[in-house]
Structure formats: structure tokens, C-alpha cells
N, C-alpha and C positions, 0 to 999 in steps of 0.2 A: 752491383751494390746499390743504384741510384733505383733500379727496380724494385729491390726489397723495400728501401724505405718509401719507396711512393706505393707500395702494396699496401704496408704495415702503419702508413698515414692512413693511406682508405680506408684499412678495419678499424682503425682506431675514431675517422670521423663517422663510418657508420658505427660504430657502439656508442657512440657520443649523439648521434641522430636519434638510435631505438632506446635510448634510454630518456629521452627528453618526450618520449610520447607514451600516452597510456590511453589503455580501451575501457570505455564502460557500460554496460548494460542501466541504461534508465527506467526504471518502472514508475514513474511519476508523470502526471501531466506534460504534454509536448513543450508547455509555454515555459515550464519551469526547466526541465532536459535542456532545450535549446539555451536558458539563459547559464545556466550551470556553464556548459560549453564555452560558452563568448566570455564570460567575464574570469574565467577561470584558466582558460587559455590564453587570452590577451596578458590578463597579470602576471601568468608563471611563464608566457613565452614557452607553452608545454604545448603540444600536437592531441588535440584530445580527441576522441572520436567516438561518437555518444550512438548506439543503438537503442531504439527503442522500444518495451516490451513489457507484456504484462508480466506480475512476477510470478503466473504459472507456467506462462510459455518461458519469461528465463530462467524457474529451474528445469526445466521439459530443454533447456538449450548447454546448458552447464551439466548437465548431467550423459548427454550425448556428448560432449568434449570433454569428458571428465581427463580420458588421456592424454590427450594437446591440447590445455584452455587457451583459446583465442582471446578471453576476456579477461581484466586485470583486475577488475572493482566491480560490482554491483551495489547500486545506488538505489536505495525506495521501494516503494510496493509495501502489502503487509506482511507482517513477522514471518508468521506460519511459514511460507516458502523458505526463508531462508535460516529457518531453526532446523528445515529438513535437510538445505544443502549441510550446514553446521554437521549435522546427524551422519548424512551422509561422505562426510571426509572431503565433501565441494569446493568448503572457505577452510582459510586458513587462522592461527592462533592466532589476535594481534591484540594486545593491551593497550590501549593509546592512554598515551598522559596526561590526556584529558579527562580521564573518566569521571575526577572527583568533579568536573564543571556541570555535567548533566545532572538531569532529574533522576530520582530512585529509580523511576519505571525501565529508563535507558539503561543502567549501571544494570539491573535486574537482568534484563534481555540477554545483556553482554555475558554476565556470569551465567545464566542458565544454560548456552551455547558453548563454554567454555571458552568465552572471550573470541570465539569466530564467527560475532554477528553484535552489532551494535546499535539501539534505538535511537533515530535520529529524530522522529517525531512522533507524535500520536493525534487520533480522532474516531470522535466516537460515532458509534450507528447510530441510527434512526430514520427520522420518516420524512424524506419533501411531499413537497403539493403544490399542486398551482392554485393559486386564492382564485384564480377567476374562474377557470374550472367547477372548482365544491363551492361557489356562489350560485354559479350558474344552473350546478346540477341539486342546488340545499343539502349539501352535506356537513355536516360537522367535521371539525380540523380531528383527524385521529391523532388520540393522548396516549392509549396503552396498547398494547400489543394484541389486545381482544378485538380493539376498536375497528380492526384491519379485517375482521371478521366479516362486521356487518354486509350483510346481504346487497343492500345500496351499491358499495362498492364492487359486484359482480364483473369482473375485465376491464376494471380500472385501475389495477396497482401492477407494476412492473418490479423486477429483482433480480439480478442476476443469476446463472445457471454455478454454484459451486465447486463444479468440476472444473471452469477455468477463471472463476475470478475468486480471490481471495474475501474482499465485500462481503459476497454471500455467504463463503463456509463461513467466514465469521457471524455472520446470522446462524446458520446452523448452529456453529459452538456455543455461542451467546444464548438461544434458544434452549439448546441441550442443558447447561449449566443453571439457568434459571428454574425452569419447571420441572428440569427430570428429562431422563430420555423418550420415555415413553411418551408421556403427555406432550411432548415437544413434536412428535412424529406424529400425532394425533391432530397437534394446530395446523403445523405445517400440511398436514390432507384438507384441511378446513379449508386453509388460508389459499390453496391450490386453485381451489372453484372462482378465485377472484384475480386470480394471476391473467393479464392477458399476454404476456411474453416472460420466458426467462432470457436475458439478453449474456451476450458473450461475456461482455465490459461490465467492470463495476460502477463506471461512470455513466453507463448508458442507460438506466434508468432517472436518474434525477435529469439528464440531459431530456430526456422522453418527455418526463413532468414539466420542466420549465417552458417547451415550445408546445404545449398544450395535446401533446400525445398520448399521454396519460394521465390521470390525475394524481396520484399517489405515486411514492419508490422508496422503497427501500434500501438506503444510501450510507455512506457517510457524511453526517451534515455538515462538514469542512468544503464539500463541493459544493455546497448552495450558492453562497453569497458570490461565488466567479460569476454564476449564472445570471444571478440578481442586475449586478455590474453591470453584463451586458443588455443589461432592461425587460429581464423575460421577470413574468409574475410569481416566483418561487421565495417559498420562505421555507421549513426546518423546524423540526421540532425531535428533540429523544423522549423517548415512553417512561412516561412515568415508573414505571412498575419495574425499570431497569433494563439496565442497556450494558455491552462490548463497548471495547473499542480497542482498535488497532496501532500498533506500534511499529509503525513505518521503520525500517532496516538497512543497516549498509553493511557490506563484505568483501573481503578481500580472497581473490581467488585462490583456490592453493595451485601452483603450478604457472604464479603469472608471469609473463615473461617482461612484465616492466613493473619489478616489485617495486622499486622505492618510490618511483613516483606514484606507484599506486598507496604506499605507504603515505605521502604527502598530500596525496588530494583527501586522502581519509580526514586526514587530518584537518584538514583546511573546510571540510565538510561540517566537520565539529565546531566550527568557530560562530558565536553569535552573527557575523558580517555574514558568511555564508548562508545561514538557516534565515533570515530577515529577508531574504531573496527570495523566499517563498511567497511571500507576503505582494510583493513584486509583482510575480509571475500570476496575480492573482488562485494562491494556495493559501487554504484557510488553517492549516494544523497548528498543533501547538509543538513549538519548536523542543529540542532537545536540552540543549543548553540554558542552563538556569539565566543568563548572561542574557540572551534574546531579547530584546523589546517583540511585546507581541501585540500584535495589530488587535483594532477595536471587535475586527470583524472574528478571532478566534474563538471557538464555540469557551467559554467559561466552566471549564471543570468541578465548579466548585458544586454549583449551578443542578448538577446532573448525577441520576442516579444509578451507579457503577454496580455492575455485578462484580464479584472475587475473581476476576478471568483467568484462570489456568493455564498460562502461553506455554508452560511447557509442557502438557500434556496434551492439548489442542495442535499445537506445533507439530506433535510427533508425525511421524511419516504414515505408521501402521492404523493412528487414527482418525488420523485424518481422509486416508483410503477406505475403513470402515464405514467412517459417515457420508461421506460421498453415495459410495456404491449402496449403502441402506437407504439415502435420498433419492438416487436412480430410479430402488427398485418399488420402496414403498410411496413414493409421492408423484415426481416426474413420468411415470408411466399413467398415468391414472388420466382418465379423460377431465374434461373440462367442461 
């Protein structure tokens, strides 16, 4: 008898152990992942356990566990990836009672996914540079998307490669939607002769730019000012002529094996305390929650000229695969 109850204590204190822990996939900056962890763990006395990954490798990692998700939550990255896990049956339904606190853009996300993906930030593209750099070499600060053209800049702009960073297809879509498809696939061969890298990371062009390895990138300008921070000569600017931008995402897995707390940190994700932490970690987006104080340093929306961005049709899986493999073939192949 004294065995069963010290069996049936064990399972009871391991369900009480695995429920007090939740896994998450981070697509955000290392500085903010890791803060997320600490301060979120310390206060909920939760075991949290944060991987970190772009969010085409985590849906490229959720999609390979689709049958035994090891993961509970996915936290950040842009939309797109995770409109297709939504698509693909990857997250799960969850309405949080927060909704009516976020901005339209969020509430929008959520519904378009059918409530299994929710906007936790946003930031728009555009263009770094290093001022010491286009000093040195007399360039002019590029303003429109033409601008990127000029000859001058010949293997001085960097961009990421769209097949693994979200950043870029978002240039793609943002491109596609503005000019047309065609004429978009026409700049992008122009704009090819001035490429001197397509880098993995979305971050690793403005990164390039600030330590003087490239002049120009094609970023999101929410990554500038980390960089600035750290005393490199980057400043930011979005194109006149109209610009994307991206709405940062969080999910809940379907199949997670520590739903409620993964149900609690969603939530706790949502809360102005939580999203002001970005800010912290030196992350420049604009937070979700109307509730937010947002730092001086967050690019001003009002400020900047929006395209009608289509996230649920850009989002989708089958089009997003289209435009990739039409960039492959008609752009990235093409000499330099």
C-alpha cells in the first residue's frame, strides 16, 4: 500500500514538475529571447526553455514535429511563417482576452489566421547606411526604391536571400504589390548588379552596413538604432514612394504538451510590461498593445508611407513558394 502511494505521489509531483515548464521557439533577437527567459521565468517560477531560430527554420522545424511537437509557443519573427503554420493545421485556435487591447493591425493578424497566430509587434522596411561610408565614397542618402539603382552603388548594398529570411520575401511582396509583378521582377534584375551578398539573416545586412562592410541594406529600420547604441555610424531611412512592414507573430502549438502554461505566457506576452521589454533588449518595433509606452527610438508610423500590404495573401504557403522559386530563377541565378 505504502508503494502505491509513493508511486502515485511521484506521478503526481512529476505532472506538477511538467506542467510548470513550457518550451519556446524564439525568432527575435538573442538579447530580447534571453530577456524574455529570465524575467519571465524568475516571476512565474515557470522552467522555460527558449530555442532560438529564424522563423523560416521554425516553421522548417514545426512542420518536421508536426506529429510530436516538442515545442509549446512560438514567439516573433515575421507573420508570413506563421500564417502558413496557421494554414497548415501547426498552431492552434486561441482567442485571448486581450484582443480588444491591441492595435487593429494585431486583432487583424489574429482573425485572418483564424485566431491561431497573433500580432505582437510591427516594423517597417527600408533602407540603412553608413553616413561615413556615402561620405566617403559622395553618395547621396537613397530616398526611393529607384534610388538603389544608381550605378554608384555597384556591390554596395546587401539583402537577404528570401528563401530563409522572412525581411526579404517581405521586400519581394512589398515590391510585387507596389509596382506590379512584372515591373517588380524587372527592378529586382536591376537592383541584382548592385547586390554584393544575399545573406542568410535578415539582420545581417544592416549588421554589414553599421561595421562598415557594406554601405547600404535592405532591412528593417527597427534594427538600426540597437546598432547606433552600440556606436557604429547607421542611420535608416523608408522610401518614399512606399514601403511593407511586418507583423511580428506568436503561436501556440497545436499538440503542445504544456498547453496552459503555454496558454499563460501568450498571455503575459500581450501585456504592455512584457512588450516595453523590447525596448530594453535594445528592439525598436512598435509594440502590440495600445497600452505600450513606446520608446523615442520607435520608427513613427504616422511619418511613413504604407503600402495596403495583403498579409493574408502574401502569408499564404502556395505564394509564397511561387515567389521565392520565380526569385531563384529569374534573379539569383543571373551573374553579377
Amino acid at each position: 500500500m505504502k508503494k502505491i502511494w509513493v508511486a502515485a505521489a511521484f506521478v503526481a509531483l512529476s505532472a506538477a514538475t511538467q506542467a510548470q515548464t513550457v518550451n519556446v521557439i524564439c525568432s527575435v533577437q538573442a538579447e530580447w529571447c534571453n530577456m524574455l527567459g529570465t524575467v519571465y521565468g524568475k516571476a512565474k517560477g515557470v522552467k522555460i526553455n527558449i530555442s532560438m531560430k529564424g522563423s523560416g527554420e521554425a516553421l522548417a522545424q514545426l512542420i518536421a514535429e508536426k506529429d510530436n511537437p516538442k515545442t509549446d509557443i512560438w514567439f516573433g519573427g515575421t507573420g508570413d511563417p506563421h500564417l502558413q503554420a496557421a494554414e497548415q493545421g501547426l498552431s492552434l485556435e486561441y482567442k485571448s482576452p486581450s484582443m480588444s487591447m491591441l492595435h487593429t493591425w494585431a486583432q487583424k493578424q489574429a482573425e485572418q489566421s483564424k485566431y491561431r497566430t497573433v500580432g505582437i509587434y510591427s516594423g517597417p522596411l527600408g533602407f540603412g547606411y553608413n553616413t561615413e561610408l556615402l561620405a566617403k565614397k559622395k553618395l547621396s542618402v537613397p530616398k526611393t526604391w529607384a534610388d538603389l539603382l544608381n550605378s554608384a552603388l555597384k556591390g554596395e548594398i546587401q539583402v537577404a536571400n528570401p528563401a530563409s529570411s522572412g525581411t526579404a520575401y517581405t521586400m519581394v511582396a512589398t515590391l510585387v504589390q507596389l509596382m506590379g509583378e512584372d515591373q517588380a521582377f524587372e527592378y529586382m534584375k536591376k537592383l541584382h548588379k548592385n547586390i554584393s551578398q544575399y545573406t542568410r539573416s535578415g539582420t545581417g545586412p544592416i549588421k554589414a552596413a553599421a561595421r562598415g562592410e557594406t554601405t547600404v541594406s535592405i532591412s528593417f529600420v527597427h534594427d538600426g538604432p540597437g546598432e547606433k547604441i552600440a556606436g557604429f555610424p547607421i542611420e535608416t531611412i523608408t522610401p518614399a514612394d512606399g514601403t511593407g512592414a511586418e507583423i511580428g507573430s506568436m503561436s501556440i502549438i497545436k499538440g503542445a504538451r504544456n498547453l496552459e502554461e503555454a496558454k499563460k505566457f501568450y498571455e503575459w506576452a500581450l501585456t504592455p510590461a512584457a512588450q516595453e521589454m523590447a525596448a530594453a533588449a535594445k528592439q525598436f518595433q512598435l509594440p502590440s498593445n495600445k497600452n505600450a509606452k513606446n520608446d523615442s527610438r520607435i520608427p513613427d508610423f504616422k511619418k511613413i508611407k504604407f503600402i495596403n500590404y495583403d498579409y493574408a495573401k502574401y502569408g499564404a504557403s502556395a505564394e509564397r513558394r511561387r515567389l521565392i522559386a520565380k526569385w531563384e530563377k529569374e534573379v539569383n541565378s543571373l551573374p553579377r
